[in-house]
C-alpha atoms as an extended CHARMM CRD file, in Angstrom:
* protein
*
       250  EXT
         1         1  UNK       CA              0.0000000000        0.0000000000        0.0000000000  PROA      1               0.0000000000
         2         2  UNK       CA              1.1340000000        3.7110000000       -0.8540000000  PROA      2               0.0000000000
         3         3  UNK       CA              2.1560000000        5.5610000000        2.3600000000  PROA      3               0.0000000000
         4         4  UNK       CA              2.7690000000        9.3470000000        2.6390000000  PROA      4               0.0000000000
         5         5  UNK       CA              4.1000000000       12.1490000000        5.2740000000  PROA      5               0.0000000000
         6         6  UNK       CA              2.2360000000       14.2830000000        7.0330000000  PROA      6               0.0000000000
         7         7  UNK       CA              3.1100000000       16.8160000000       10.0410000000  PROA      7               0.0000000000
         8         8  UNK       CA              1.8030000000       16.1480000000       13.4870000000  PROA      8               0.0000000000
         9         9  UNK       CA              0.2310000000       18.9930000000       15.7200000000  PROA      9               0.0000000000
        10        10  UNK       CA              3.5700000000       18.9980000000       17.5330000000  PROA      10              0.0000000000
        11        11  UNK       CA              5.6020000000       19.2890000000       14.7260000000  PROA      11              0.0000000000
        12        12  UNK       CA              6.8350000000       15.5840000000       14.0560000000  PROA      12              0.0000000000
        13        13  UNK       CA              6.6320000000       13.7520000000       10.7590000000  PROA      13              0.0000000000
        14        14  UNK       CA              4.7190000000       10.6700000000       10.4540000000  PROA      14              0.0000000000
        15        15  UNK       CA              4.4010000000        8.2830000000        7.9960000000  PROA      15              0.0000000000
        16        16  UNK       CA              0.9160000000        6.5230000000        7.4610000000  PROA      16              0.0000000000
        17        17  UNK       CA             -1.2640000000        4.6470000000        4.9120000000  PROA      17              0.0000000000
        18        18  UNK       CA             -2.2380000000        6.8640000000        1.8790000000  PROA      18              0.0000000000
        19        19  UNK       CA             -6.2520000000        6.7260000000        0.2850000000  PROA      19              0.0000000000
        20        20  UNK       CA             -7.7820000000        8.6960000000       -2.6380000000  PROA      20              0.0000000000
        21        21  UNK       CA            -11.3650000000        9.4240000000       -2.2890000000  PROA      21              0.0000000000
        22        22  UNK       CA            -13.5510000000        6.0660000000       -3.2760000000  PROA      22              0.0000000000
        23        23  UNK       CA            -11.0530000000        3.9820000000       -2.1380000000  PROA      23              0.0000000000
        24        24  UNK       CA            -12.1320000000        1.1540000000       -0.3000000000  PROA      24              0.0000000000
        25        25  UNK       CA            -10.4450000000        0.9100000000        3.0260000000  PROA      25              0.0000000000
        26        26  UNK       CA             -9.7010000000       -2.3990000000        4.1700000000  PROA      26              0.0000000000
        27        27  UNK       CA             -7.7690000000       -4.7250000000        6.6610000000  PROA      27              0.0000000000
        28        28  UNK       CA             -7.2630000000       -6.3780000000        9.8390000000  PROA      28              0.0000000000
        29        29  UNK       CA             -7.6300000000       -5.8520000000       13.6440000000  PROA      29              0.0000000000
        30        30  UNK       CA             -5.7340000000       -7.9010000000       15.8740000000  PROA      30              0.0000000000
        31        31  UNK       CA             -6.5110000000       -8.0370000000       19.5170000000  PROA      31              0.0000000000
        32        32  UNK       CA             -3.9950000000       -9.9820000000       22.0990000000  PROA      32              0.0000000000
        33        33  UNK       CA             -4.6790000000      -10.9120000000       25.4010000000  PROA      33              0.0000000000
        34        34  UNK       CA             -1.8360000000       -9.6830000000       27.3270000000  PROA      34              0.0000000000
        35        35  UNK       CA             -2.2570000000      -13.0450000000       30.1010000000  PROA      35              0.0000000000
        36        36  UNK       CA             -3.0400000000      -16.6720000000       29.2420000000  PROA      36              0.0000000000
        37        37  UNK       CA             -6.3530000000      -17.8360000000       30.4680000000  PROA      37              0.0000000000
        38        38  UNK       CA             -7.0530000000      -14.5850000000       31.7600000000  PROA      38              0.0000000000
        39        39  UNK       CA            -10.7010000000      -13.6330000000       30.4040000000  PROA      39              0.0000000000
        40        40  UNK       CA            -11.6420000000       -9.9660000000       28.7680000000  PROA      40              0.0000000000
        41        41  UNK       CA            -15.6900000000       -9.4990000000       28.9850000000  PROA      41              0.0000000000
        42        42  UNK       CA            -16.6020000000       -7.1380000000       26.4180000000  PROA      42              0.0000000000
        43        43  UNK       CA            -20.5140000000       -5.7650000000       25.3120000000  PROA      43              0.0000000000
        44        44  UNK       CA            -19.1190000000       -5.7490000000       21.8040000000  PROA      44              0.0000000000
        45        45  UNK       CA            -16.4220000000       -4.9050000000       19.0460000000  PROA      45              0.0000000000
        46        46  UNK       CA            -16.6760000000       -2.4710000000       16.3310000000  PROA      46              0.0000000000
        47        47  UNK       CA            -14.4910000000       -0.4930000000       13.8850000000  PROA      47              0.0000000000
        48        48  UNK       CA            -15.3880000000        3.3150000000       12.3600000000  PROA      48              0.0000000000
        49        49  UNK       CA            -14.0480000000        5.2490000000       10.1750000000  PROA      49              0.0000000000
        50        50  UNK       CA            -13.9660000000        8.6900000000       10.9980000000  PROA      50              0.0000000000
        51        51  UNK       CA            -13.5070000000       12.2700000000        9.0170000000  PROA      51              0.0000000000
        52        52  UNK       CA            -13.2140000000       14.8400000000       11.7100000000  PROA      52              0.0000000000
        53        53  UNK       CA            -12.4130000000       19.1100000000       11.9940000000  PROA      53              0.0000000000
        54        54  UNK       CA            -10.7260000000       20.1870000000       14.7930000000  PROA      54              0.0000000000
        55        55  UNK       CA             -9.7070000000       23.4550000000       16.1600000000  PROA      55              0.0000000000
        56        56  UNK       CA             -6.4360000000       23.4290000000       18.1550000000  PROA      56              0.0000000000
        57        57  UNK       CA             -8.4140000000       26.0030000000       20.4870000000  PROA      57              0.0000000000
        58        58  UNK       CA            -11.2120000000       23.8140000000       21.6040000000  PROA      58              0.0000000000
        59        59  UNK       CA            -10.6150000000       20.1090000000       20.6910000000  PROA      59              0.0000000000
        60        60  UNK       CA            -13.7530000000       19.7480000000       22.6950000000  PROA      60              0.0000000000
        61        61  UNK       CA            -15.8440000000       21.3300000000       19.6910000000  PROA      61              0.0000000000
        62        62  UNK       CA            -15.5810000000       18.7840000000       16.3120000000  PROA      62              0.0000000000
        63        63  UNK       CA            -17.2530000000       18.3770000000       13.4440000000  PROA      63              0.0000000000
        64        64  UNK       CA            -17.4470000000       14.7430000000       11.9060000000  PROA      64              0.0000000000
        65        65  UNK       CA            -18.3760000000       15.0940000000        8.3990000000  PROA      65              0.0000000000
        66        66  UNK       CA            -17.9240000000       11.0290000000        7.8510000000  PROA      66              0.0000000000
        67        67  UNK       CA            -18.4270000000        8.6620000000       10.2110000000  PROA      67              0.0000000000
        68        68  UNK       CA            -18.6960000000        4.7690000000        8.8880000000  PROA      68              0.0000000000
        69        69  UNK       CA            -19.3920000000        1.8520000000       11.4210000000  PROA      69              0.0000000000
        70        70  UNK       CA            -18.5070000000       -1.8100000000       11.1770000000  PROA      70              0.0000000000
        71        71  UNK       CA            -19.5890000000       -4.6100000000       14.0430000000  PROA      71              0.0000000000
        72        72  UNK       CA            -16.6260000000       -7.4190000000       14.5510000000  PROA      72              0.0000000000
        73        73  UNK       CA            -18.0800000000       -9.1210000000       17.1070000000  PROA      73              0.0000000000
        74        74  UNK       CA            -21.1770000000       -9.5290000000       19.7740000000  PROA      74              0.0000000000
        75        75  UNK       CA            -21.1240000000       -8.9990000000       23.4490000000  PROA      75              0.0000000000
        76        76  UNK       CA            -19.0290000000      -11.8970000000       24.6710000000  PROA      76              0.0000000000
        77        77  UNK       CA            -15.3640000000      -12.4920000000       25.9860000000  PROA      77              0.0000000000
        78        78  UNK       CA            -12.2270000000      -12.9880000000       25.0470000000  PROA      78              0.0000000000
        79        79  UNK       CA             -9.7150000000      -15.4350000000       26.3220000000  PROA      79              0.0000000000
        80        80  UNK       CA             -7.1890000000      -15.7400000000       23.5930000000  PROA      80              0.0000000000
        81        81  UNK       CA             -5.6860000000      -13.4930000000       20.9610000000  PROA      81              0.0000000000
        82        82  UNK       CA             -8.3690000000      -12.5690000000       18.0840000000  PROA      82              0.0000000000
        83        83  UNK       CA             -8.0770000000      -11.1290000000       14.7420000000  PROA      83              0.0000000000
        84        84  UNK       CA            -11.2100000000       -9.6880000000       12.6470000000  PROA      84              0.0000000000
        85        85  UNK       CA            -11.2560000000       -8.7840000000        9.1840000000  PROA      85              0.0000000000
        86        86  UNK       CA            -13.3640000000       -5.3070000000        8.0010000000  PROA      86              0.0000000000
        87        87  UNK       CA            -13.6490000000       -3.5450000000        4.7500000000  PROA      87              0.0000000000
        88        88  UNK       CA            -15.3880000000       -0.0180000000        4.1640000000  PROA      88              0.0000000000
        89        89  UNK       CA            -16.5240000000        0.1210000000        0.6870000000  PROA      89              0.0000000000
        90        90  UNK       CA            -15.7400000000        2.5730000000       -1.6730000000  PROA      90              0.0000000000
        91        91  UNK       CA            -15.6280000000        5.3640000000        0.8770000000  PROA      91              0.0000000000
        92        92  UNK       CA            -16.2170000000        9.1210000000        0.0890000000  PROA      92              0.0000000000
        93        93  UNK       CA            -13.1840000000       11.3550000000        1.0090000000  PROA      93              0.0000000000
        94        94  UNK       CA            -14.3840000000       14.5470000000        0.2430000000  PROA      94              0.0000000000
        95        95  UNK       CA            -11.5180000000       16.5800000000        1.4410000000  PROA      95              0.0000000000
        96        96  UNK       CA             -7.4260000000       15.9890000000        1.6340000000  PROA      96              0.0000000000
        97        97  UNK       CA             -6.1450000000       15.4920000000        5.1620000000  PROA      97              0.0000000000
        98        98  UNK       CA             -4.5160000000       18.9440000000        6.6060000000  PROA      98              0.0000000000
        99        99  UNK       CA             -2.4050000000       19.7750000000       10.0040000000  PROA      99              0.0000000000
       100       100  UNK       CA             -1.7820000000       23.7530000000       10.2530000000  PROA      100             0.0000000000
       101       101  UNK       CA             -1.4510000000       26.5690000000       12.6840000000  PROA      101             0.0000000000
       102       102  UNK       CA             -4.7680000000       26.5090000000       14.2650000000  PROA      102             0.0000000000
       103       103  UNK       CA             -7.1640000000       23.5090000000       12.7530000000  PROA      103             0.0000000000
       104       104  UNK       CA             -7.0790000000       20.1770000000       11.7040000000  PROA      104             0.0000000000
       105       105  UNK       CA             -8.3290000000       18.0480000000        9.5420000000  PROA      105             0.0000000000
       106       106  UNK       CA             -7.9590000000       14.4090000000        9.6610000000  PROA      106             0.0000000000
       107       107  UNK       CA             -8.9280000000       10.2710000000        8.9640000000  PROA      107             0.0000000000
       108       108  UNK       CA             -8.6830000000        7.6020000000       11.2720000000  PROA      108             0.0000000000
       109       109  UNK       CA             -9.5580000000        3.9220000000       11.9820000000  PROA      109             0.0000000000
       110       110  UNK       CA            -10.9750000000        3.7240000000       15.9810000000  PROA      110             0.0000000000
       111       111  UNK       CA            -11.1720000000        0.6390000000       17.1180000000  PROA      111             0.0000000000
       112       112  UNK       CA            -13.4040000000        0.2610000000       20.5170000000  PROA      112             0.0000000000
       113       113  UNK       CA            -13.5060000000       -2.8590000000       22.4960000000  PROA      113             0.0000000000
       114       114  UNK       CA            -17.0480000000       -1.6470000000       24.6730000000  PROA      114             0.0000000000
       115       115  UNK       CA            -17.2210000000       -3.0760000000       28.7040000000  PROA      115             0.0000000000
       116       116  UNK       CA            -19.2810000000       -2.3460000000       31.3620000000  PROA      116             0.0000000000
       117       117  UNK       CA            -16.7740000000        0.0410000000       32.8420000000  PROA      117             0.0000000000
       118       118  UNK       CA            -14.4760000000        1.8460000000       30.7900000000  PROA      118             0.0000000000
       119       119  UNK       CA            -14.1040000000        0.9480000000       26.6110000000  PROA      119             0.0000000000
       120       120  UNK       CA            -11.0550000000       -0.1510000000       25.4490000000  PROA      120             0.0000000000
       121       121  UNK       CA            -10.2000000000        2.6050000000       21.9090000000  PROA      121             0.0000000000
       122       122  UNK       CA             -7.2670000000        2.5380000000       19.6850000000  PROA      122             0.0000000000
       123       123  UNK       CA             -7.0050000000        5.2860000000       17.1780000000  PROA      123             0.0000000000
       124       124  UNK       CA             -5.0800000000        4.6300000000       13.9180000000  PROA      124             0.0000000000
       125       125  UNK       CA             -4.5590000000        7.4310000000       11.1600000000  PROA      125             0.0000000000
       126       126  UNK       CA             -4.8720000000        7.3950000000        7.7460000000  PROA      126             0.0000000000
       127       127  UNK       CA             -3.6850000000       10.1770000000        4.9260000000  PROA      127             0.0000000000
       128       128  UNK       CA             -6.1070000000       10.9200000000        2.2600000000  PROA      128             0.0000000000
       129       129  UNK       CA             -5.4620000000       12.6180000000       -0.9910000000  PROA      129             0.0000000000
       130       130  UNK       CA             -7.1310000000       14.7150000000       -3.7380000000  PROA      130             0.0000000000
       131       131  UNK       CA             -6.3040000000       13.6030000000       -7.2050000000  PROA      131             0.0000000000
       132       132  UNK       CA             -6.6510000000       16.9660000000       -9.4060000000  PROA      132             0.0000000000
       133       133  UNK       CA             -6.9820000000       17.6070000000      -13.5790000000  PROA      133             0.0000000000
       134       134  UNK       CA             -4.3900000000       19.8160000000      -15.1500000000  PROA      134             0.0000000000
       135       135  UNK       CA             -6.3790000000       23.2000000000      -15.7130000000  PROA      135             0.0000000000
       136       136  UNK       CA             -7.1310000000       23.5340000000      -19.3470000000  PROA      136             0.0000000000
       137       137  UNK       CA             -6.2150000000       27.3850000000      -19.5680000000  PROA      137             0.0000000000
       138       138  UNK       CA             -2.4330000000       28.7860000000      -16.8420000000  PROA      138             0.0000000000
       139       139  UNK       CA             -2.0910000000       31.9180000000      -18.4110000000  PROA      139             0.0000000000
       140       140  UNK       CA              0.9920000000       34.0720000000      -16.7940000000  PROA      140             0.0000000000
       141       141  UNK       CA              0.8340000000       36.9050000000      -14.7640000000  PROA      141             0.0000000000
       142       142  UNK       CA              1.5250000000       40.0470000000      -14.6840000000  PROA      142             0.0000000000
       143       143  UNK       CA              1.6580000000       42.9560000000      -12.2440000000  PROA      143             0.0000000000
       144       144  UNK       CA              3.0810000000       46.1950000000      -11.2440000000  PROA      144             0.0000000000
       145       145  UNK       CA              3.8400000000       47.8180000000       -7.9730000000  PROA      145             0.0000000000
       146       146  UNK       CA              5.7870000000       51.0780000000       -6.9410000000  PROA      146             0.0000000000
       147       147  UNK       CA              6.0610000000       54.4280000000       -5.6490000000  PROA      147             0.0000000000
       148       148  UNK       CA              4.6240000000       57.5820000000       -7.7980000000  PROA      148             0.0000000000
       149       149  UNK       CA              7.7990000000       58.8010000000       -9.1640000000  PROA      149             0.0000000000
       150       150  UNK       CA             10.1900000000       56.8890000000       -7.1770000000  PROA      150             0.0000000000
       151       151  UNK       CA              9.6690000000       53.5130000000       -7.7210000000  PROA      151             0.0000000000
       152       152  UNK       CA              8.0600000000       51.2560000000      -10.3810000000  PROA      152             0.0000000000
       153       153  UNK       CA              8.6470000000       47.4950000000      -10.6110000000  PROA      153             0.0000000000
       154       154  UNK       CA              6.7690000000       44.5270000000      -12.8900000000  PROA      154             0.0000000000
       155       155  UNK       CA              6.4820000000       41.6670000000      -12.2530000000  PROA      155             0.0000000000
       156       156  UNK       CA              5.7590000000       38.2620000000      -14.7400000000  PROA      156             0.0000000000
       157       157  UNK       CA              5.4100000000       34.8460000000      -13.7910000000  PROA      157             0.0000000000
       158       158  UNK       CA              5.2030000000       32.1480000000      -16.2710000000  PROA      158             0.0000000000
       159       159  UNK       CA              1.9640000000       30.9600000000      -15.2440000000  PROA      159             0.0000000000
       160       160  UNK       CA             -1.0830000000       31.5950000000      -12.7100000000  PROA      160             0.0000000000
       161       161  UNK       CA             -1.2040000000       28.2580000000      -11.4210000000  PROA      161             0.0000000000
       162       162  UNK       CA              0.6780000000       25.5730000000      -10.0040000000  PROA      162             0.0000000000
       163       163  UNK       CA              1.5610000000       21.8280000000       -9.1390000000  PROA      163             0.0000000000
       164       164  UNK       CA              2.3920000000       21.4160000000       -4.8050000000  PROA      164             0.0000000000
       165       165  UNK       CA              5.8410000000       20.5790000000       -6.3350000000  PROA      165             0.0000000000
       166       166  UNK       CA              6.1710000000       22.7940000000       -8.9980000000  PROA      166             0.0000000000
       167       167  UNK       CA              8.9780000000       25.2940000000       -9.9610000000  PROA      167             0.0000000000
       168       168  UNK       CA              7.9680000000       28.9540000000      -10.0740000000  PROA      168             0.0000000000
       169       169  UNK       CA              9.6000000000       31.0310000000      -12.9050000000  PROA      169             0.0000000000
       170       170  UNK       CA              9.5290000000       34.7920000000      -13.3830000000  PROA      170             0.0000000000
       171       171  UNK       CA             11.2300000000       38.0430000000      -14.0250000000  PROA      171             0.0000000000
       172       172  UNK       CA             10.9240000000       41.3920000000      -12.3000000000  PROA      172             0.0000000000
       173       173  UNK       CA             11.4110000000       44.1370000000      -14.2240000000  PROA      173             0.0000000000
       174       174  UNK       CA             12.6470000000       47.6350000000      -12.9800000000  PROA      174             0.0000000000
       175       175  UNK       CA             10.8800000000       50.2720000000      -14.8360000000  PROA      175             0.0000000000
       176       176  UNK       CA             11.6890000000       53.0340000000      -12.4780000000  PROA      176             0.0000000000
       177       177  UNK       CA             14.5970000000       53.4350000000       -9.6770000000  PROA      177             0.0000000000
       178       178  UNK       CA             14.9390000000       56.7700000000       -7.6690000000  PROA      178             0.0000000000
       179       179  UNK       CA             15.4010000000       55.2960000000       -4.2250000000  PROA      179             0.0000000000
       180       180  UNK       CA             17.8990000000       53.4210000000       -2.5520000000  PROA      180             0.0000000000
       181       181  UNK       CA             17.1620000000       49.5650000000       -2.8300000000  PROA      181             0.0000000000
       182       182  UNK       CA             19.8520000000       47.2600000000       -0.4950000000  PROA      182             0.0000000000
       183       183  UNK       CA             17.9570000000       43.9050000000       -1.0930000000  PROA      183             0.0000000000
       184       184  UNK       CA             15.2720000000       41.9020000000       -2.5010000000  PROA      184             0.0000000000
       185       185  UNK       CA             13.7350000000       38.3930000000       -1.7000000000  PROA      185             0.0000000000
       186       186  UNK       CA             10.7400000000       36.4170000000       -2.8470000000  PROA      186             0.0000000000
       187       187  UNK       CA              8.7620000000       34.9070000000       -0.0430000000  PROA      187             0.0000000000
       188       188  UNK       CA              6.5220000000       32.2850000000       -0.4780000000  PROA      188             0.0000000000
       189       189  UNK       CA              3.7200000000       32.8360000000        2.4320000000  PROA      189             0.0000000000
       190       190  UNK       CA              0.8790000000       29.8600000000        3.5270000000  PROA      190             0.0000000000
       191       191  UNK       CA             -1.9070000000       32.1800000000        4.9230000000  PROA      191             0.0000000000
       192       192  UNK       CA             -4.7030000000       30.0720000000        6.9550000000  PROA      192             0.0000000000
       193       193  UNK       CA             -8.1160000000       31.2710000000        7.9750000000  PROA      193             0.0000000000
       194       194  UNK       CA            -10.3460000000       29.5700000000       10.4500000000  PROA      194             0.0000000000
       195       195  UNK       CA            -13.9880000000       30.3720000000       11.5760000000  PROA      195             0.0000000000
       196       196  UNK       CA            -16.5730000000       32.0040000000       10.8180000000  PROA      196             0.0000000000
       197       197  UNK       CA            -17.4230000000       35.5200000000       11.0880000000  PROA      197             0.0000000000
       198       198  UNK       CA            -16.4250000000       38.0740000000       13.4830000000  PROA      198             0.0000000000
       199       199  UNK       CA            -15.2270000000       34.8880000000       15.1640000000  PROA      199             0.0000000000
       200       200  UNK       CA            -12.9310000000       34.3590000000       11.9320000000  PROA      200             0.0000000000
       201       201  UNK       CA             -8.7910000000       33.6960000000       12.5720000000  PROA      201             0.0000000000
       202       202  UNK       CA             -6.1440000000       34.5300000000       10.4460000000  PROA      202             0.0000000000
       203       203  UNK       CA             -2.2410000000       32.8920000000       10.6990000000  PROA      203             0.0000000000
       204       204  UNK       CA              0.1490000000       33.6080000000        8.6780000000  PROA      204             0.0000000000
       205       205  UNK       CA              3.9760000000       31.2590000000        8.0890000000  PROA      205             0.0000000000
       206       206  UNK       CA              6.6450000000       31.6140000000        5.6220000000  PROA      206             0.0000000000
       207       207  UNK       CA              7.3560000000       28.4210000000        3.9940000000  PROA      207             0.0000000000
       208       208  UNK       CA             10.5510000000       29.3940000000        2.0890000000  PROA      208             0.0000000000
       209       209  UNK       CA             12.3070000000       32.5070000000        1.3370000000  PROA      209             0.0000000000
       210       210  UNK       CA             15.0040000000       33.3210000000       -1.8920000000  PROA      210             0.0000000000
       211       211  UNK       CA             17.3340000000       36.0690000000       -1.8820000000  PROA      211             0.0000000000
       212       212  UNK       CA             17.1380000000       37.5130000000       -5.5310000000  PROA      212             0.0000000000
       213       213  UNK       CA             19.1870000000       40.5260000000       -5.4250000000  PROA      213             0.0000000000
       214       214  UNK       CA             21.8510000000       41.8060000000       -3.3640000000  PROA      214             0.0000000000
       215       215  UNK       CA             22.8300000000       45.9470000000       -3.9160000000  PROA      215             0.0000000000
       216       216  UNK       CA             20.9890000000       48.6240000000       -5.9270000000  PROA      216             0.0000000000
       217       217  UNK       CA             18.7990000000       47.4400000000       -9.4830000000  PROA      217             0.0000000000
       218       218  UNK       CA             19.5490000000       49.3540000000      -12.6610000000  PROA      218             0.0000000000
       219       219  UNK       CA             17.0250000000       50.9300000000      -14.5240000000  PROA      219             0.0000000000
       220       220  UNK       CA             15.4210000000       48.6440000000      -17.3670000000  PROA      220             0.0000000000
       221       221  UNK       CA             17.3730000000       45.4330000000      -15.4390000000  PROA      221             0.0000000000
       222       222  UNK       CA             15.4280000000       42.5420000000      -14.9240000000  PROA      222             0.0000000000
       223       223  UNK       CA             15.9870000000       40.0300000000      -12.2800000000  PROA      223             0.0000000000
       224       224  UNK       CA             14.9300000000       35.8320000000      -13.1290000000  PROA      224             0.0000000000
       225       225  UNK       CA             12.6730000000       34.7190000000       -9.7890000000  PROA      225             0.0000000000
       226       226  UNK       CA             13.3800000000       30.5620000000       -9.7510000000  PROA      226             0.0000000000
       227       227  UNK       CA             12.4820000000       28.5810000000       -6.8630000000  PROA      227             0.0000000000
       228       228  UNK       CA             14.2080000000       25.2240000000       -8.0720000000  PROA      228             0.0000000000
       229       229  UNK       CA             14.6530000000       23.8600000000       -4.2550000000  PROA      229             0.0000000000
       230       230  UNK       CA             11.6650000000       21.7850000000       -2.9660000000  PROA      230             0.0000000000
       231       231  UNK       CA              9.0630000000       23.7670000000       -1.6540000000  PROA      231             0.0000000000
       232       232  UNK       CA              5.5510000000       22.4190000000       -0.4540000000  PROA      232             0.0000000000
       233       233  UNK       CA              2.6540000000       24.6610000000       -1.8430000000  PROA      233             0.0000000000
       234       234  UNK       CA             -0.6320000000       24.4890000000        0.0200000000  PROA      234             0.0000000000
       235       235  UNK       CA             -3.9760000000       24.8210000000       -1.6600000000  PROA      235             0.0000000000
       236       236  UNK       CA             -5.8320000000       22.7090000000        0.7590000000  PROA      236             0.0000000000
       237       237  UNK       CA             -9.5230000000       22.2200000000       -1.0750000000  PROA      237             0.0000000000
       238       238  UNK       CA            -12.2860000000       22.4730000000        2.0450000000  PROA      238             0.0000000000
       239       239  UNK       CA            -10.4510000000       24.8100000000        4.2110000000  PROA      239             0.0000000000
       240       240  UNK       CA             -9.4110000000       28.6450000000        3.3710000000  PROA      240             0.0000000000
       241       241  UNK       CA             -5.4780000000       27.7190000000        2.9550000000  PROA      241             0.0000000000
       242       242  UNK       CA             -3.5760000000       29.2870000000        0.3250000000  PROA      242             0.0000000000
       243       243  UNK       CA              0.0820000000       30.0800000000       -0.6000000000  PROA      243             0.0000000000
       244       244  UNK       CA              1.0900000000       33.4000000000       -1.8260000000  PROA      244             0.0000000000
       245       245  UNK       CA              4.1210000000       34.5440000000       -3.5440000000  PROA      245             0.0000000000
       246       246  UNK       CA              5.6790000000       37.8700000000       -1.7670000000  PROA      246             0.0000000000
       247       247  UNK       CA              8.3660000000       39.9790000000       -2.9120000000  PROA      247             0.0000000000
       248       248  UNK       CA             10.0000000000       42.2800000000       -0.2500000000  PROA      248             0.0000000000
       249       249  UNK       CA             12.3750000000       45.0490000000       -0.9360000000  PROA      249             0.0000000000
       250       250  UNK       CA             14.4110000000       46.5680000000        1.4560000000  PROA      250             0.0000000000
């Protein structure tokens, strides 16, 4: 099975089973008794599958927008290890899996082993991924920024839209210099918004920054803008998560 990479909420990387929406989800739970002979009551045995929003800021508050159940077995007991096959058929994924700054959104196999007391639950996390078209029309871009009579800069890039691991070409173009310029970088910016409303929260992280210039620009000069080292691009397709290019001049 494909596998993929995805950050953590502190940070880490982990490595987990990879699903396209559709995909039937399948496998096997295996339950051990930890002692020989010893018995393990139980009211029952199921599986879900479970698509759930979370805020970082009140896990308390979450919003399952799939939740799929399987039973493995009746109320009964268990007195030696146990292993139970489940499938979920051709299950909708609407929208790709997603860790950032203040939300998450995320896929996961709970297993729960129900008693009288407290249930037995093991959580198990999957990865899920959109499969996109190529758009039929990535026409470039142009702009221009500046300062009446001191400054005027363009800037092209070769298209308007991109692949997560794409390469973003361009030129900037110095129309007009009459101030002192030291340095210029491109920044490329992942800018997340969260909740609704007044209520509405907005983080901002720099994924990667290039150093394109270093001392004053001549007049008419242009300047090429590659980013050939990896750099993850964001465009997450429920929530508001974009990356945007950001050229800073100092």
């Amino acid at each position: 099975m494909k596998t993929a990479e995805l950050k953590t909420e502190d940070g880490k990387v982990e490595k987990n089973y990879l699903f396209y929406d559709g995909e039937s989800v399948s496998g096997k739970v295996n339950l051990n008794v930890r002692q020989t002979g010893k018995r393990l009551e139980h009211q029952g045995i199921r599986i879900e599958f479970v698509g759930q929003i979370e805020l970082f800021s009140d896990k308390s508050n979450t919003h399952e927008f799939v939740n799929l159940v399987k039973e493995l077995a009746l109320p009964g007991e268990l007195t030696q290890n146990r292993s139970y096959d489940f499938e979920f058929t051709q299950v909708e994924k609407p929208y790709e899996s997603y860790v950032g700054t203040n939300v998450r959104l995320r896929y996961f196999l709970k297993v729960t082993v129900m008693r009288r007391l407290s249930d037995l639950v093991k959580e198990y996390e999957l990865i899920v991924h959109q499969l996109a078209t190529y758009p039929d029309v990535n026409n470039s871009i142009k702009m221009e920024v500046g300062i009446e009579d001191c400054l005027h800069i363009e800037f092209e890039y070769n298209k308007s839209k991109y692949h997560l691991k794409d390469v973003i070409v361009g030129k900037i173009y110095f129309l007009l210099v009459r101030i002192k310029i030291q340095h210029m970088e491109l920044q490329l910016i992942k800018k997340e918004m969260t909740g609704i409303g007044p209520s509405t929260t907005t983080e901002t992280d720099t994924v990667a920054k290039y150093d394109i210039m270093d001392g004053a620009p001549v007049k008419d000069k242009s300047l090429d803008t590659p980013t050939h080292s990896r750099v993850f691009l964001y465009f997450h397709n429920f929530l508001h998560c974009k990356t945007i290019v950001k050229t800073s001049k100092l």
